[in-house]
C-alpha positions in Angstrom: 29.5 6.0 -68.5 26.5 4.7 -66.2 25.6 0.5 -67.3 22.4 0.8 -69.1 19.7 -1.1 -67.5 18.9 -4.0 -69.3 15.5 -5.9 -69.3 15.2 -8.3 -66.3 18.3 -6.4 -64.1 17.6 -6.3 -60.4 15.7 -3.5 -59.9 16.8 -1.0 -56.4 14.4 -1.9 -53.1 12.0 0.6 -52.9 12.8 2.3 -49.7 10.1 1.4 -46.9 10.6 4.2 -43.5 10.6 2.7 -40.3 8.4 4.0 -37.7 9.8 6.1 -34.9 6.9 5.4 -32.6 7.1 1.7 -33.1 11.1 2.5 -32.1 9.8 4.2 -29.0 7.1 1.6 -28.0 9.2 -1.3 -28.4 12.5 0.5 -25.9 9.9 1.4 -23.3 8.4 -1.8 -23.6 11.9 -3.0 -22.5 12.1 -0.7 -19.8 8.7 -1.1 -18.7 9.3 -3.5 -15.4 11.2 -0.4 -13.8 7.2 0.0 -12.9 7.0 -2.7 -10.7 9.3 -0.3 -8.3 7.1 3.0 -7.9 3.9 4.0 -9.2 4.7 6.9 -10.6 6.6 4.7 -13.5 3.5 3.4 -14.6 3.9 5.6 -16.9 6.7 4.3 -19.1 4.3 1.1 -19.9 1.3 3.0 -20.5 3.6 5.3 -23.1 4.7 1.9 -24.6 1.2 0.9 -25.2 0.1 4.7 -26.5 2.5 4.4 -28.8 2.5 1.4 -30.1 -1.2 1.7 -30.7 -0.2 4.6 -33.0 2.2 3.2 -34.8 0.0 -0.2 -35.7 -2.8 2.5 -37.0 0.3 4.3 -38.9 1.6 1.2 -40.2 -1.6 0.2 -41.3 -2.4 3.7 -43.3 0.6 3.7 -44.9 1.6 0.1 -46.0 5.4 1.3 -47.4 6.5 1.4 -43.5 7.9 -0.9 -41.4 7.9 -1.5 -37.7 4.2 -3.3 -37.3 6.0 -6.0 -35.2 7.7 -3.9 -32.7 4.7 -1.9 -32.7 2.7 -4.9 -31.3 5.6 -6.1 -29.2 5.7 -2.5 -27.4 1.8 -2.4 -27.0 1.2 -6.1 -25.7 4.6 -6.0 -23.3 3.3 -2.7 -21.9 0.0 -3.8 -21.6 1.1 -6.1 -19.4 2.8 -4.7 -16.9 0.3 -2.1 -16.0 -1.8 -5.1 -15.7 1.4 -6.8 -13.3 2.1 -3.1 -11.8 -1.7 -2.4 -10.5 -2.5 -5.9 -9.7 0.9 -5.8 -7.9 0.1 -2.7 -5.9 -3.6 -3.9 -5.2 -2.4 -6.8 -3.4 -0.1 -5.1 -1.8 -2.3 -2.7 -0.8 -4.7 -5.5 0.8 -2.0 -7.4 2.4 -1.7 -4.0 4.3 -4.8 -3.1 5.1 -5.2 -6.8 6.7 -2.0 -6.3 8.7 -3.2 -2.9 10.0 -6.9 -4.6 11.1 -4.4 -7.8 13.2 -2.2 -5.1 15.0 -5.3 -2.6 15.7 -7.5 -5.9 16.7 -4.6 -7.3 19.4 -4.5 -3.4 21.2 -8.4 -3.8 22.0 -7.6 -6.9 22.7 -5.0 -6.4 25.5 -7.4 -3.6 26.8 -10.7 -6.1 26.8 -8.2 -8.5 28.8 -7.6 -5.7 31.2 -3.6 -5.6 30.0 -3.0 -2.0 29.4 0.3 -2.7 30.5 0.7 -4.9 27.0 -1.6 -2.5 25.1 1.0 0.4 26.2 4.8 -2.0 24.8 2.6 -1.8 21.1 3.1 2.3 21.3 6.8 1.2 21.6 9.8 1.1 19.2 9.6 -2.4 18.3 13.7 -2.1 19.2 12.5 -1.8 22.9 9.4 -3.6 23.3 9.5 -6.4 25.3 8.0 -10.1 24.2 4.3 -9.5 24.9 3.8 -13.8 25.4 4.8 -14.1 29.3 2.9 -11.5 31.7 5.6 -11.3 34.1 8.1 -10.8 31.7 6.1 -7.5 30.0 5.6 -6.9 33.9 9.7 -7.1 34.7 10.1 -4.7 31.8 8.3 -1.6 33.4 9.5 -2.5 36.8 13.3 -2.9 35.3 12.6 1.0 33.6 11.1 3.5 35.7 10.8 6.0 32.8 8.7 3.4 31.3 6.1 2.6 33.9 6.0 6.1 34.6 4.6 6.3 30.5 2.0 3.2 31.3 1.1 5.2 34.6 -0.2 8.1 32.1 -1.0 5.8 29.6 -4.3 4.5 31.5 -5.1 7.9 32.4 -5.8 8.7 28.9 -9.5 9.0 28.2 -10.1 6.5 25.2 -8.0 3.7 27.2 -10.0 4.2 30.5 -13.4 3.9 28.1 -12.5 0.7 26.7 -11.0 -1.0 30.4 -14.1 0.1 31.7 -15.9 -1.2 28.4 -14.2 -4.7 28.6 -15.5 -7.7 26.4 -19.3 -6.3 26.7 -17.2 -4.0 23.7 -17.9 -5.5 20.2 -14.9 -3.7 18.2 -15.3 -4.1 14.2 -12.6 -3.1 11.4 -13.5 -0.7 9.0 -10.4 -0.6 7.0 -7.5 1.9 6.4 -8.2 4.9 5.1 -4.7 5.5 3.5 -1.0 4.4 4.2 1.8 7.1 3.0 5.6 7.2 3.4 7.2 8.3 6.6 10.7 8.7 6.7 12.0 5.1 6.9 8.4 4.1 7.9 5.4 3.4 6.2 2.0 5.3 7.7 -1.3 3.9 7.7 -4.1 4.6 9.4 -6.9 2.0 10.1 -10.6 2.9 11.5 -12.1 0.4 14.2 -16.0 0.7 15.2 -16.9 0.0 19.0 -20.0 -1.0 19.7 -21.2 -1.4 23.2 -24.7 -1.7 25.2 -27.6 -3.7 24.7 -30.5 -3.9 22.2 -31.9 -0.2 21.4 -29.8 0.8 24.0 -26.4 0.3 21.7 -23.9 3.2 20.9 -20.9 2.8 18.6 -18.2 5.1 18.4 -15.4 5.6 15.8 -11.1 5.1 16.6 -9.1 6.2 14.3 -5.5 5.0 14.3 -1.9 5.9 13.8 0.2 3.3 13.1 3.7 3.3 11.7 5.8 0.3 10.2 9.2 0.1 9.6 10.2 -0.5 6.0 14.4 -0.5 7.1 17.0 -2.2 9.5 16.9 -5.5 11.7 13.1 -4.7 12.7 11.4 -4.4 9.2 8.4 -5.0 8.8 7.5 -4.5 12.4 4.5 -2.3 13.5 3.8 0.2 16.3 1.1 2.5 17.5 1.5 6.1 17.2 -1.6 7.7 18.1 -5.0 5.8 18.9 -8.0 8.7 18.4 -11.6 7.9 20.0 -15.1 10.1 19.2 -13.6 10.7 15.4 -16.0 11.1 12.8 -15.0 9.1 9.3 -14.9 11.1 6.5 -17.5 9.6 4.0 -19.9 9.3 7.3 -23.2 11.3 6.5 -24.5 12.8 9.5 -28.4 11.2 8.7 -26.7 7.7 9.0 
């Protein structure tokens, strides 16, 4: 025979369900700083927020269920590392770009100084460049390997390098900023844009280089930069053609 109740027994919990988003929100809240690896991960942290936002509104429909702290946990931990992950990659992003505008600058540089010899070692694997401080040592370099003077012998024959020896400081060259970076085997790619301005009052004419420039991301020499490709007479793409 069952125990009849009496007046004043304990009476069985009412069962309260916990919410499965509020579950969800507060494991991908825990796995959320994957996203400070890769963009694409962003994702898990804005999932933790999405769904912790709908659990709190659950929660707060249906008073019987539980999980209004995890719920908040998951959407204030991933809420902030979006926040971490995209200030993160905007920094990032900017340290770049002002990398790319130093190396770009120090090429027109070594051409306004009538050096093409130490404009050509930045087209180099940083592995073989030689140190760009001494002359005579960057001078000793391309006498010591014929296949790479016979390189800088072509090199000043190209048409954009012969513009801006001629050109020399009466060249006024301004940084426009890199119009996108993107991976590259074991490099990263970016590709900076440069103004050059040159002549005299309403007699000035600017003209556009574009540049291909590849930094190594792996080995002994990361972080290290080098010019692929250096593209005069380009036309940027947001340029209107009444500007």
């Amino acid at each position: 025979m069952r125990p009849a109740l009496t007046e004043g027994a304990d009476l069985p919990p009412e069962y309260r369900s916990v919410s499965i988003a509020a579950v969800v929100s507060t494991i991908l809240a825990l796995i959320s700083p994957a996203a400070l690896l890769h963009p694409a991960l962003w994702l898990i942290p804005a999932l933790a927020v999405l769904l912790g936002a709908v659990a709190w509104l659950g929660i707060k429909r249906s008073p019987g269920r539980v999980g209004r702290t995890a719920a908040v946990f998951g959407c204030v931990v991933g809420a902030f590392v979006v926040s971490a992950a995209v200030a993160e990659r905007t920094v990032y992003r900017h340290c770049l770009a002002a990398e790319c505008g130093q190396f770009g600058r120090q090429w027109f540089a070594y051409l306004a100084d009538q050096s093409p010899h130490k404009a050509h070692a930045l087209t180099l694997a940083p592995q073989y460049r030689p140190g760009l401080v001494r002359d005579e040592v960057v001078w000793e370099f391309y006498r010591a390997g014929p296949q790479w003077r016979r390189e800088l012998d072509a090199y000043v024959k190209d048409r954009l390098v012969r513009a801006l020896l001629a050109l020399g400081r009466d060249a006024e060259v301004r940084y426009l900023g890199c119009e996108g970076f993107g991976p590259s085997g074991d490099h990263l790619a970016a590709y900076p844009l440069f103004a050059v301005t040159f002549g005299e009052g309403d007699r000035k004419k600017t003209f556009f280089v574009r540049m291909t420039l590849e930094k190594q991301t792996h080995g002994p020499q990361k972080g290290a930069w080098r010019l692929l490709r250096a593209e005069g007479g380009v036309r940027p793409a947001d340029w209107a053609d009444d500007a």
